[in-house]
C-alpha positions as CSV (number, residue, x, y, z in Angstrom):
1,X,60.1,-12.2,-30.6
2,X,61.8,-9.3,-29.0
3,X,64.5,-10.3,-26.4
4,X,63.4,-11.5,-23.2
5,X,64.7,-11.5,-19.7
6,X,64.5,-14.9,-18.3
7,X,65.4,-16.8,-14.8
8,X,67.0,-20.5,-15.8
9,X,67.1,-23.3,-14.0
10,X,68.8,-26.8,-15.1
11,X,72.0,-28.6,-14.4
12,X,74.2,-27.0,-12.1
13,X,71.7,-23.7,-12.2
14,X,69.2,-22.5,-10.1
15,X,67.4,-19.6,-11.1
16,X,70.2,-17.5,-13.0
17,X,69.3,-14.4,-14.5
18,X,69.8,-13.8,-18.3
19,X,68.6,-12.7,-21.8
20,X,66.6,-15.4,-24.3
21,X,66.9,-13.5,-27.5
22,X,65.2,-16.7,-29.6
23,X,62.2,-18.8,-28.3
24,X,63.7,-22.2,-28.2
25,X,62.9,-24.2,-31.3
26,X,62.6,-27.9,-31.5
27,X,65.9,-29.5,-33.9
28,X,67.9,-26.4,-32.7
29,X,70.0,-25.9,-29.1
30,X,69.0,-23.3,-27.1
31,X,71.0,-20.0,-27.0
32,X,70.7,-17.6,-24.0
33,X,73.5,-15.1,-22.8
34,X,73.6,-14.8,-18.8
35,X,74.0,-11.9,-16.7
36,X,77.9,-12.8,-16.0
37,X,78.9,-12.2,-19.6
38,X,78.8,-16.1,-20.6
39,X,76.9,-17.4,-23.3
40,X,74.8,-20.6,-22.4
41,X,74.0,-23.2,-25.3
42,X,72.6,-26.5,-24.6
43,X,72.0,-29.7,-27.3
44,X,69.0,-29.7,-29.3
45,X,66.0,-29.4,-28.1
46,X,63.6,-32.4,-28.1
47,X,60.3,-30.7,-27.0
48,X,59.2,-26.9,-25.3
49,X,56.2,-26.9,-23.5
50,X,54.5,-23.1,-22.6
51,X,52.6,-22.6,-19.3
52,X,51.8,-18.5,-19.1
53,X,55.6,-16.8,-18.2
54,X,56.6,-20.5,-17.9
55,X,58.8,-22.3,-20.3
56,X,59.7,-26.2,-19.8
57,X,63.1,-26.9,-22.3
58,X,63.9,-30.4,-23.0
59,X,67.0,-31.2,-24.7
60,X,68.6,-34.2,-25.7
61,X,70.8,-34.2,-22.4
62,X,68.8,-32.6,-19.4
63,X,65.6,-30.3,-18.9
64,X,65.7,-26.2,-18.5
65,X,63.0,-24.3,-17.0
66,X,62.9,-21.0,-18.0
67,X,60.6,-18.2,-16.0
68,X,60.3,-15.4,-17.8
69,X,60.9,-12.1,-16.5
70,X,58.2,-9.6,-15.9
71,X,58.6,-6.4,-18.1
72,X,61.2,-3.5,-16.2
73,X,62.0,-6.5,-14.0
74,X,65.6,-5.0,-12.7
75,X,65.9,-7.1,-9.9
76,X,68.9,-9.2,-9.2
77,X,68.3,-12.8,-7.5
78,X,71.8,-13.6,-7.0
């Protein structure tokens, strides 16, 4: 998978802007780095459900959903 821009929202995040480098995997956390230079990791994932640009994240302590970005999507949505 080559990296991919992605909106996240989840706990205490509401459609923030970063870069999914990995797919999530079930057994492993989920890695993406954010737009403000942090790095987000979450606890393993439990299950990851694909609807079209759509990804549904559950981990062992919340749910992410993560909207992928369309391609030479720019845009800030700060």
């Amino acid at each position: 998978m080559e990296p991919q821009r992605a909106y996240v929202t989840g706990p205490n995040m509401n459609h923030v802007r970063g870069l999914m480098v990995f797919e999530p995997h079930v057994g492993d956390p989920m890695q993406l780095f954010l737009d403000d230079g942090k790095m987000m990791r979450t606890s393993v994932v439990r299950n990851v459900s694909r609807h079209g640009s759509e990804i549904v994240v559950d981990t062992q302590n919340s749910r992410y959903r993560l909207e992928l970005a369309a391609a030479g999507d720019n845009s800030r949505h700060d």
